[in-house]
Backbone as CSV, one residue per row, in Angstrom:
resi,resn,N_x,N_y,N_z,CA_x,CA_y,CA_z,C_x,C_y,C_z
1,UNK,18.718,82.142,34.946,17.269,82.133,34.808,16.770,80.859,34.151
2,UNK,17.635,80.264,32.916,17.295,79.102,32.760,16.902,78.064,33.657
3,UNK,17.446,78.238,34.621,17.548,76.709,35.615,16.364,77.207,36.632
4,UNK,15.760,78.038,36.301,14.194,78.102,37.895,13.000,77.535,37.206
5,UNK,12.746,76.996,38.116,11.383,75.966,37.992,10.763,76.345,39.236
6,UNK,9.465,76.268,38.824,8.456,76.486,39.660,8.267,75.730,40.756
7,UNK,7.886,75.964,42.381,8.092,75.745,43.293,6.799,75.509,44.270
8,UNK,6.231,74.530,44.751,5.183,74.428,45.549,4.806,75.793,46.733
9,UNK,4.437,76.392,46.655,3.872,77.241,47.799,2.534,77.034,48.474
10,UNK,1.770,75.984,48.067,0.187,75.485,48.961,0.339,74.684,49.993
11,UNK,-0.313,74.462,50.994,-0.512,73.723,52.171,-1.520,72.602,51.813
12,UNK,-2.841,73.260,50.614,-4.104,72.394,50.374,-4.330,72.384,49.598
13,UNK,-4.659,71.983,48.711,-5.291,71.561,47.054,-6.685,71.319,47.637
14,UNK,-8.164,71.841,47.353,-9.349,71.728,47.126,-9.967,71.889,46.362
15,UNK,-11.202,70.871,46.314,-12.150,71.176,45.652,-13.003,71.586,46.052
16,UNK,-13.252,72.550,44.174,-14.516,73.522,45.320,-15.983,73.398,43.982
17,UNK,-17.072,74.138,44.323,-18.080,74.010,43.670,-17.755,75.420,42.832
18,UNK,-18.080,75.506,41.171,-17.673,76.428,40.445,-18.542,76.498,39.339
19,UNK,-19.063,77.430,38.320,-19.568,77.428,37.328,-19.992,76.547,36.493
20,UNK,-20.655,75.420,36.661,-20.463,74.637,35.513,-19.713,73.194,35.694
21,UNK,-19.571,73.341,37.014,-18.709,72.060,37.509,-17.935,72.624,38.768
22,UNK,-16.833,72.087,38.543,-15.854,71.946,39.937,-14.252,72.249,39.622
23,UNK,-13.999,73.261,40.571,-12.480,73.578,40.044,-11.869,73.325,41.430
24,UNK,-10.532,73.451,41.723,-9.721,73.417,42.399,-9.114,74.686,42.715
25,UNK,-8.952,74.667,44.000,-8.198,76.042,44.514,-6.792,75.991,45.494
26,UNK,-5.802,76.186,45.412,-4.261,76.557,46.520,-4.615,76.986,47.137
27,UNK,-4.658,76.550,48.321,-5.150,77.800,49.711,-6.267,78.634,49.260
28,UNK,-7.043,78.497,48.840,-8.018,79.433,48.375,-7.772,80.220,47.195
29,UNK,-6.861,79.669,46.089,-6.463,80.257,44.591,-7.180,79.641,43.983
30,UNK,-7.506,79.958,42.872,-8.223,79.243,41.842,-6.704,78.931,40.516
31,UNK,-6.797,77.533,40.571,-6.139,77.340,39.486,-6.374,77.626,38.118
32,UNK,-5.363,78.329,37.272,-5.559,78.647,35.798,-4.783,78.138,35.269
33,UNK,-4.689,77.736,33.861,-4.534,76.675,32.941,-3.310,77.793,32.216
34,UNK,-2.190,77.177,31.320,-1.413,77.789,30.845,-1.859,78.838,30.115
35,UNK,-3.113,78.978,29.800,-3.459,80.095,28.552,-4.283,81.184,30.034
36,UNK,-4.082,81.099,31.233,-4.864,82.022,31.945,-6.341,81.909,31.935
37,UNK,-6.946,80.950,31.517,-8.359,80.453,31.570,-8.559,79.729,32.935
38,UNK,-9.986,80.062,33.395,-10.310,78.764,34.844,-10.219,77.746,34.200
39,UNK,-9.606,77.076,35.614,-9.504,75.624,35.327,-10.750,74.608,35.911
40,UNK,-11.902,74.749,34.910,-13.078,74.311,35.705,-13.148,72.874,34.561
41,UNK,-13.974,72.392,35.737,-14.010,70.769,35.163,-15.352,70.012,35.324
42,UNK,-15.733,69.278,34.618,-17.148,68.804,34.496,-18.023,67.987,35.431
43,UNK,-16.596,67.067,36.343,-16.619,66.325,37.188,-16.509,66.158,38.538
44,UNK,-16.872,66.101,39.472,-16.522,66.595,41.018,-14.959,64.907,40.588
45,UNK,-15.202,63.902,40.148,-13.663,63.238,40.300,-13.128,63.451,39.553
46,UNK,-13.778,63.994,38.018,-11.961,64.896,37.415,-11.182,66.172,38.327
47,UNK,-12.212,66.642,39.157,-11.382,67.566,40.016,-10.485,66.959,40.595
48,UNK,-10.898,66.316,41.782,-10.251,65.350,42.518,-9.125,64.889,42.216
49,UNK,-8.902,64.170,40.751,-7.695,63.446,40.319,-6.504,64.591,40.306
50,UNK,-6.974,66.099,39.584,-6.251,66.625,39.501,-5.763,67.563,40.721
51,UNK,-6.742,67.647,41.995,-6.093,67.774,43.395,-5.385,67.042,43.654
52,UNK,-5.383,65.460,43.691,-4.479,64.382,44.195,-2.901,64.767,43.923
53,UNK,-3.160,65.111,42.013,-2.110,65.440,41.856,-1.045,66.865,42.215
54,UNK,-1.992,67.845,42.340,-1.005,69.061,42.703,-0.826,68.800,44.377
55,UNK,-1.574,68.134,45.071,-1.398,67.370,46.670,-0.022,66.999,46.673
56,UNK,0.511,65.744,45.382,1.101,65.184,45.380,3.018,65.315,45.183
57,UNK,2.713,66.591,44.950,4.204,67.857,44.603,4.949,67.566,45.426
58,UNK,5.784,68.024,45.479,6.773,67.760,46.906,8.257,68.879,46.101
59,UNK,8.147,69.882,46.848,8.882,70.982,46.474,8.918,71.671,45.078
60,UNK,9.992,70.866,44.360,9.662,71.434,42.573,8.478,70.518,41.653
61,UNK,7.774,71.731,41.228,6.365,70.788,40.344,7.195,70.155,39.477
62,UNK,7.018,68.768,39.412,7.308,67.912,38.110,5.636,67.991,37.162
63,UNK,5.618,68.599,36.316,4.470,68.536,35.220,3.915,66.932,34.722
64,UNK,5.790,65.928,35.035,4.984,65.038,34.071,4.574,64.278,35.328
65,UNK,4.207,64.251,36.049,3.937,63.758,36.999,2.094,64.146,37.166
66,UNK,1.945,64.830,36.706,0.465,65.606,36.239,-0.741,65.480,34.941
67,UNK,-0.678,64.267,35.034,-1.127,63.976,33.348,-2.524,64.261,33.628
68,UNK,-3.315,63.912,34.661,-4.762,64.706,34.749,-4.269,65.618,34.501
69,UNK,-3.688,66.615,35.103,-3.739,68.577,35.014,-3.706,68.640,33.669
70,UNK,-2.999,68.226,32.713,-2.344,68.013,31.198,-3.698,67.910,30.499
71,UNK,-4.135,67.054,30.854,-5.636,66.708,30.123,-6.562,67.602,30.463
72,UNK,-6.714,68.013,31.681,-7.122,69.202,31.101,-6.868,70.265,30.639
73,UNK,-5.823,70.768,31.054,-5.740,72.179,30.563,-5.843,72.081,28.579
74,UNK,-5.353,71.404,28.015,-5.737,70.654,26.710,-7.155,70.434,26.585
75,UNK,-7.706,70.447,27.066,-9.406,70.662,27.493,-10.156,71.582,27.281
76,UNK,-9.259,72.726,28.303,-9.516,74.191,28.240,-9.142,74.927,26.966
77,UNK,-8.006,74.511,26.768,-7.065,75.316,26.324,-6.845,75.198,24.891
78,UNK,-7.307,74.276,24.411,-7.273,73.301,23.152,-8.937,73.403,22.554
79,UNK,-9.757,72.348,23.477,-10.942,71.781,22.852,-11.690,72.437,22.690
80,UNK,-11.674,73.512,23.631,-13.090,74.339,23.953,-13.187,75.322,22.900
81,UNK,-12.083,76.168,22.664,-11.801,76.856,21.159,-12.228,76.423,20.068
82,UNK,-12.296,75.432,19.946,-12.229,74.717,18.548,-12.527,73.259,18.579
83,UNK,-13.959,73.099,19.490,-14.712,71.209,19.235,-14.291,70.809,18.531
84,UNK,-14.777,71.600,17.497,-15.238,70.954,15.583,-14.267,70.820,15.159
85,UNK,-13.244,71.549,15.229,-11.795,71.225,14.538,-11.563,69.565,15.071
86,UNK,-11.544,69.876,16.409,-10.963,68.862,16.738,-11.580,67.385,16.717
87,UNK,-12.888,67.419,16.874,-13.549,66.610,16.315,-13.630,65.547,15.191
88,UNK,-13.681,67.279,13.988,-13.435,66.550,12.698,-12.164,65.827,12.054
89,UNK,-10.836,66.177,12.760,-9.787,65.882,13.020,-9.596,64.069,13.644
90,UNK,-10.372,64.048,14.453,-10.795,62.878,14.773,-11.416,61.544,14.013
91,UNK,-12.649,62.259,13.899,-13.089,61.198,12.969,-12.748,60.871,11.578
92,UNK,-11.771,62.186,11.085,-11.044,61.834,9.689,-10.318,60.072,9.695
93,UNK,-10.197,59.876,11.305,-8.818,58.301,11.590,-9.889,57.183,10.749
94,UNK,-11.555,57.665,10.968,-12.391,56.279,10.399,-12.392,55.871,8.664
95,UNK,-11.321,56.988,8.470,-11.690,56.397,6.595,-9.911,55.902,6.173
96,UNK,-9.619,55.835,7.354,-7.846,55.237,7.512,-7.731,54.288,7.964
97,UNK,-9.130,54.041,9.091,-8.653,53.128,10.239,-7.382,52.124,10.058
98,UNK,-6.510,52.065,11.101,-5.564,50.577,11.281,-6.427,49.307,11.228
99,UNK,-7.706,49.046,11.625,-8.427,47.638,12.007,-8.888,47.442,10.296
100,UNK,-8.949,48.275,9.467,-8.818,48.238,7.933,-7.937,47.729,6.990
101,UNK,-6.716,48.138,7.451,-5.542,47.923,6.351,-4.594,46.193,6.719
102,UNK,-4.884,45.747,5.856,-4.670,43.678,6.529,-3.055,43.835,5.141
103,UNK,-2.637,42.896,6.101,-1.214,42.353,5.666,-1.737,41.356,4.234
104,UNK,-1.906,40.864,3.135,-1.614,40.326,2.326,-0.994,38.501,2.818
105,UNK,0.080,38.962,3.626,0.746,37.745,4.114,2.158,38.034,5.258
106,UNK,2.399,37.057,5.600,2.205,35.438,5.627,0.655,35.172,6.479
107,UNK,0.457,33.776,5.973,-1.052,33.491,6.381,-0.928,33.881,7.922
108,UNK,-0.009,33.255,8.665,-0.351,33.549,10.073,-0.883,34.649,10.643
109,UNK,-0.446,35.863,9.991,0.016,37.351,10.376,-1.595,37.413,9.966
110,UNK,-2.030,37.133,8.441,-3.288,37.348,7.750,-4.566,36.873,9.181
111,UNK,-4.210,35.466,9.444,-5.071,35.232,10.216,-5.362,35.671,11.926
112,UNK,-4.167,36.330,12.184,-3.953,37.112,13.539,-5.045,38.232,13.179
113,UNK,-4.535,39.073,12.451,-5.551,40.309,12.054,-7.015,39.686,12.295
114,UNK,-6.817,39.092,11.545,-8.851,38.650,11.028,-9.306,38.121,12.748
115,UNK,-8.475,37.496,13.211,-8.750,36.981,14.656,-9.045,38.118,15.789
116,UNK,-8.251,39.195,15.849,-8.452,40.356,16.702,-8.997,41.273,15.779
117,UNK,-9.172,41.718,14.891,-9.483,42.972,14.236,-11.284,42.627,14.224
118,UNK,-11.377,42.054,13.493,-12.868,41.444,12.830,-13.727,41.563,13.727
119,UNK,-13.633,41.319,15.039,-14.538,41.104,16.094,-14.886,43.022,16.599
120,UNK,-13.956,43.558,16.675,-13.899,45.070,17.011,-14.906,45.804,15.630
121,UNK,-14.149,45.463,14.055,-15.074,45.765,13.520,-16.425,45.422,12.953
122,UNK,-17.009,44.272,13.756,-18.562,43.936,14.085,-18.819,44.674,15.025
123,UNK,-18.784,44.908,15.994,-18.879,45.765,17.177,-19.149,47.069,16.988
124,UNK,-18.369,47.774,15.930,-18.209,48.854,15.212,-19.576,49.039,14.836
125,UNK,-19.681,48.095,13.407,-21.199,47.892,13.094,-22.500,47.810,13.748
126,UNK,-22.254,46.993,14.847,-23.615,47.000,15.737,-23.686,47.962,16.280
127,UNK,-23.024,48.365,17.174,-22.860,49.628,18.189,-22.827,51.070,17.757
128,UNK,-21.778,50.855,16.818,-21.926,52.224,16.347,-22.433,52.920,15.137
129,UNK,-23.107,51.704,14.571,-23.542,51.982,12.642,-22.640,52.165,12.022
130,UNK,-21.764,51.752,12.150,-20.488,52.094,11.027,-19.975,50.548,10.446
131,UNK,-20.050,50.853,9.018,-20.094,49.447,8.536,-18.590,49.645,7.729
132,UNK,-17.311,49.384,8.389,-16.375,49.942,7.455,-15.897,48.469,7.285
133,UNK,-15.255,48.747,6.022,-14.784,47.097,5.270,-13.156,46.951,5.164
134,UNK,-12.914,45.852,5.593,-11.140,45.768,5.637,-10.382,46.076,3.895
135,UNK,-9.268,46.573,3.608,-8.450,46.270,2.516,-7.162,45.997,2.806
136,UNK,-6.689,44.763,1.763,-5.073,44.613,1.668,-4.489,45.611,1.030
137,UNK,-3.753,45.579,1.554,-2.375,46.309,1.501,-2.225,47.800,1.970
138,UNK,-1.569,48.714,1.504,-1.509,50.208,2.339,-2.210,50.917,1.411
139,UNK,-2.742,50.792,0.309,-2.921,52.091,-0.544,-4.501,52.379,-0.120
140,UNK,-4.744,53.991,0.345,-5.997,54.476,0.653,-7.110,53.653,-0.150
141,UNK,-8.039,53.391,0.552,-9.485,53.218,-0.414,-10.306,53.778,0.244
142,UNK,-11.209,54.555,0.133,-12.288,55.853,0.812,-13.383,54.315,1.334
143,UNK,-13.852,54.614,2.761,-14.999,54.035,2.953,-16.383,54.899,2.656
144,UNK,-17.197,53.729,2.744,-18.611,54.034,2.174,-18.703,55.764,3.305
145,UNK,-19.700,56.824,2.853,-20.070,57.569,3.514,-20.778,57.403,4.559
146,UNK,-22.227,56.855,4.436,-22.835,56.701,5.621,-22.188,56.346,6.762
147,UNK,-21.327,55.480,6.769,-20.307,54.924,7.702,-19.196,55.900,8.528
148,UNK,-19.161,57.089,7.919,-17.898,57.875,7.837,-18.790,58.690,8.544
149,UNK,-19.863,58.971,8.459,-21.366,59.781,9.058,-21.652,59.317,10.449
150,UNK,-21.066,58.284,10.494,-22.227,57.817,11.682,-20.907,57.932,12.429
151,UNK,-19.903,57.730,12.602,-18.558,57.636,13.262,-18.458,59.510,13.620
152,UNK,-18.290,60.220,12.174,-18.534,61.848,12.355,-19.555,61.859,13.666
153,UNK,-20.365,62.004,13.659,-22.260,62.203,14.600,-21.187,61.568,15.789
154,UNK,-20.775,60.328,16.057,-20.531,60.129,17.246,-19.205,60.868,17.810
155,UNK,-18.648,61.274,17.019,-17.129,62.171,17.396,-17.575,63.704,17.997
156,UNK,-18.359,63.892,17.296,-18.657,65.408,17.528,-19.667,65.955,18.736
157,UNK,-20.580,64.529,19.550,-21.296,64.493,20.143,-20.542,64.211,21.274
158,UNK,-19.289,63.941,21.614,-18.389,63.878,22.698,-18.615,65.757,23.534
159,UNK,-18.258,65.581,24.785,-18.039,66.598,25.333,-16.300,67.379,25.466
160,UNK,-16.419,68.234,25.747,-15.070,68.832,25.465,-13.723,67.828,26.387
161,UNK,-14.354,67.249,27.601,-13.244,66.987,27.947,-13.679,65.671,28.070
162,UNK,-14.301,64.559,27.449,-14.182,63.448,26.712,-13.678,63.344,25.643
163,UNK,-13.669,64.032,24.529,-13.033,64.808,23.477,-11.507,64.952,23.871
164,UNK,-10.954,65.758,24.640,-9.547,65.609,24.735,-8.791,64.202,25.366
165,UNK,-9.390,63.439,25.761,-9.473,62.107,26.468,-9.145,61.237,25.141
166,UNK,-10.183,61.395,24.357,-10.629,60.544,23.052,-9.630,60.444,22.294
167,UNK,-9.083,62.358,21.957,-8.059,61.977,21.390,-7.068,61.159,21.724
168,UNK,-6.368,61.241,22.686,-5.119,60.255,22.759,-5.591,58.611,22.652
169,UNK,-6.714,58.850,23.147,-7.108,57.149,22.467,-7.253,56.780,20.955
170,UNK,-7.005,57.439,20.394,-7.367,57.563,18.992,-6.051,57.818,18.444
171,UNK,-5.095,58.828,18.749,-4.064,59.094,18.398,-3.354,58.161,18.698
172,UNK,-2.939,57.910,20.004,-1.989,56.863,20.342,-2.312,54.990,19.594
173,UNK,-3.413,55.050,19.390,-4.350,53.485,18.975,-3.919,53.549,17.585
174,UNK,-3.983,54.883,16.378,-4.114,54.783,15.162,-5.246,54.208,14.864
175,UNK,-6.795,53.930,15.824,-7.911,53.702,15.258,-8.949,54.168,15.782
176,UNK,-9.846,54.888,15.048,-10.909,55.561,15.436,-11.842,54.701,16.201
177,UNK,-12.181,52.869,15.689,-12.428,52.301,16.213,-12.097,51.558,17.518
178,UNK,-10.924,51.260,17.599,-10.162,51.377,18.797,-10.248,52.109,19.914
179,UNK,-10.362,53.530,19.234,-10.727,54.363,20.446,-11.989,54.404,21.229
180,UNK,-13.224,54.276,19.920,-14.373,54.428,20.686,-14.769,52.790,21.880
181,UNK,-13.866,51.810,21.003,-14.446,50.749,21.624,-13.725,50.832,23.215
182,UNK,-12.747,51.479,23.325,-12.220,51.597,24.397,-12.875,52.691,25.414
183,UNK,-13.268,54.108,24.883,-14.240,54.808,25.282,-15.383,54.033,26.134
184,UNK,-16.290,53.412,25.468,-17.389,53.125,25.605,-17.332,51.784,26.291
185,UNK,-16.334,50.905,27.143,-16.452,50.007,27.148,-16.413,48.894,26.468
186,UNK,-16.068,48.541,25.470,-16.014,47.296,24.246,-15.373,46.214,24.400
187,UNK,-14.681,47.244,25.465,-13.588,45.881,26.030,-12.649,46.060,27.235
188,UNK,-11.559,45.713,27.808,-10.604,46.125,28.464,-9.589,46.783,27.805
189,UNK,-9.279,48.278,28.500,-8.354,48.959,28.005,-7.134,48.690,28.004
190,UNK,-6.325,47.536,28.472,-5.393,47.463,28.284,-4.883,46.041,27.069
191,UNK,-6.467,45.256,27.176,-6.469,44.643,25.487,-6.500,45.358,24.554
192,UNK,-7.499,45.991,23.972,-7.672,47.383,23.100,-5.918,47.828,22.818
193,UNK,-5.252,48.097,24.055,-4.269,48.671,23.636,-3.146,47.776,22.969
194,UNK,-3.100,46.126,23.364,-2.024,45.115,22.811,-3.049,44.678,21.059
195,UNK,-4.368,44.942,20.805,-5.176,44.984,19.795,-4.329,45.865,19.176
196,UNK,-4.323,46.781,19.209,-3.364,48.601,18.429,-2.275,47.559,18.417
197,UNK,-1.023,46.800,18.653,0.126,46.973,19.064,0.270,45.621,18.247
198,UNK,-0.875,44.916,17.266,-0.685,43.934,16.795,0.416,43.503,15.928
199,UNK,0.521,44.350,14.316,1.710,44.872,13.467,2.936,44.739,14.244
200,UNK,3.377,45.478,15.204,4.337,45.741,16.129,4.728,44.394,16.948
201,UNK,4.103,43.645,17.495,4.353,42.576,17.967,4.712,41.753,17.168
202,UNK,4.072,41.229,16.049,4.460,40.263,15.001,5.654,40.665,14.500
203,UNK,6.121,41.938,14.488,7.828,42.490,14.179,8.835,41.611,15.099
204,UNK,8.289,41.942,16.425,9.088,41.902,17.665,9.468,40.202,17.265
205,UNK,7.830,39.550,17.409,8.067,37.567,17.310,9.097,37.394,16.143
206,UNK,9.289,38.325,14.979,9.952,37.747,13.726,11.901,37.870,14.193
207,UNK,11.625,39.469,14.412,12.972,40.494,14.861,13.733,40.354,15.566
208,UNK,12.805,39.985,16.944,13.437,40.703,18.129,12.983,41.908,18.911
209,UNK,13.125,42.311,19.664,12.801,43.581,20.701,13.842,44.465,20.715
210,UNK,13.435,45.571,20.182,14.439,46.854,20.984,13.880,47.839,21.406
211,UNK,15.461,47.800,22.424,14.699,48.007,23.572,14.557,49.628,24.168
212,UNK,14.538,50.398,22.876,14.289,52.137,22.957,12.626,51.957,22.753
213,UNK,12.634,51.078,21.630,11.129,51.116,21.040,10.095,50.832,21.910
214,UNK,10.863,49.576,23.072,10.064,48.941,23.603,9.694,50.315,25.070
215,UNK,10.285,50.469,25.146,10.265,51.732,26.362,9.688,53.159,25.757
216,UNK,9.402,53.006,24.615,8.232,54.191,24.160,7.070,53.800,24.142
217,UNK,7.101,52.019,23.945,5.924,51.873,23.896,5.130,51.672,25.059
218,UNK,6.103,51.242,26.104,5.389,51.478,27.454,4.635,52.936,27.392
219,UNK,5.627,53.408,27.432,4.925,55.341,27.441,3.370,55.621,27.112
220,UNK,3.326,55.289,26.159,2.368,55.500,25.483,0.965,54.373,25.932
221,UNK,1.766,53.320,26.076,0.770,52.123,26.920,-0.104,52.864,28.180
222,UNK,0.917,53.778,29.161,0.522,54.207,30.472,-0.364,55.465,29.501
223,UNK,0.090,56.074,28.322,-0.808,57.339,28.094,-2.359,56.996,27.776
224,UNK,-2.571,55.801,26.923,-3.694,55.424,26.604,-4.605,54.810,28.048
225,UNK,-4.097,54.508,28.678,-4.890,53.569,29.923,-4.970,54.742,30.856
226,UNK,-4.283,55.863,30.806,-4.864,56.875,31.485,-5.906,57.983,30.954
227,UNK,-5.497,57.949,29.227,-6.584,58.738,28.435,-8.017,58.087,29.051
228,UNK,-8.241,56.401,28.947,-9.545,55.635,29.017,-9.754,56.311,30.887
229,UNK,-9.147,56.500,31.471,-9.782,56.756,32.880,-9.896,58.447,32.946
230,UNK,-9.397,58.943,32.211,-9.783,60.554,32.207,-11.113,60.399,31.571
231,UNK,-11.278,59.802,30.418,-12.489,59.443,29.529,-13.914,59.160,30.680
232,UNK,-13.331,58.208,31.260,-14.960,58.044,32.442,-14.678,58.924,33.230
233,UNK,-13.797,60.026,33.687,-14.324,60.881,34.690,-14.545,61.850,34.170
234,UNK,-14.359,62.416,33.032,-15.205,62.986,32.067,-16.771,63.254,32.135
235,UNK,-17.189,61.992,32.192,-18.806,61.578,31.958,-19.491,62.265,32.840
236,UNK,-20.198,63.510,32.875,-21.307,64.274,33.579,-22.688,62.911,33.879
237,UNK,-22.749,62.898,35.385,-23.841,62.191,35.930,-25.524,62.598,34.640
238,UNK,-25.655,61.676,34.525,-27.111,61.495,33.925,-26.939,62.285,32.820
């Protein structure tokens, strides 16, 4: 019994028109999410992506092969229960942020930071009212509130399945700022993501590369650049 895995039995993956959006149906099934909830979605192309993918099966379901389906059902299954948790969970990353905490030294490293970081957190400021201020070294320093407010207001004003999107941009980035600037356009998502990967690189130029690390970090490279495209199909028209 260990060894059975689940097995394609559809001819068609569709989309169909549903409550509130757009779900997908097997031959005329309605797909449900691991917790037995519809699997309804906000987007006629978040449907889509995740038809492409159960289209895309070919005898035994590979799951990881399904990272739309993943995102949502984490959507369903996760966000919708509990926004606010997750939310506030979220915006807790803005009084930690990574684009905050600066190396001390060597100057180079000092001036790499200030070169990529600084510009994201002006951006921060204009765009999003959040005026958070860099510190050396690792030990916590609480940012101003208002700042921590205005980052909160924009976390919580996400929709459920921009919200599960967000997170992995946020999680995988280690910056709240990071994430939104990637969210919202701020920049290209796959700069944003070598921005996150700054610390880590300056290891690699000093160290060397290894090469387990380096192959997680791909992983996670493909997770974030797919979080940012779940993120815009997310976005309900008007």
């Amino acid at each position: 019994m260990s060894d059975w895995k689940a097995k394609r039995f559809w001819k068609a993956a569709e989309v169909v028109a549903a409550d509130e959006g757009f779900a997908v149906e097997l031959d005329g099934r309605p797909i449900r999410t691991p917790a037995k909830n519809p699997l309804t979605m906000p987007t006629r192309a978040m449907a889509e992506a995740v038809a492409s993918e159960w289209m895309a099966q070919d005898g035994v379901i590979d799951p990881r092969t399904m990272p739309a389906t993943r995102t949502v059902n984490a959507a369903v299954d996760k966000v919708v229960p509990q926004h606010a948790e997750v939310a506030e969970m979220l915006a807790a990353y803005g009084d930690a942020d990574l684009l905050c905490y600066r190396a001390d030294g060597p100057e180079e490293l000092v001036a790499r930071q200030q070169a990529q970081w600084d510009p994201y957190l002006d951006w921060a400021r204009q765009d999003l009212g959040a005026d958070l201020s860099p510190r050396t070294g690792i030990m916590h320093a609480p940012q101003e509130a208002d700042a921590l407010a205005a980052l909160s207001r924009r976390t919580h004003a996400l929709n459920d399945f921009e919200l599960a999107a967000f997170h992995d941009l946020v999680s995988l980035s280690g910056s709240l700022v990071l994430g939104f600037a990637a969210a919202l356009g701020a920049g290209k998502a796959e700069e944003i993501w070598t921005v996150s990967r700054l610390d880590e690189l300056w290891q690699i130029e000093q160290w060397g590369a290894d090469e387990e690390a380096e192959a997680l970090a791909e992983v996670k490279r493909q997770s974030f650049l797919h979080a940012k495209q779940m993120f815009d199909l997310a976005k309900k028209d008007g």
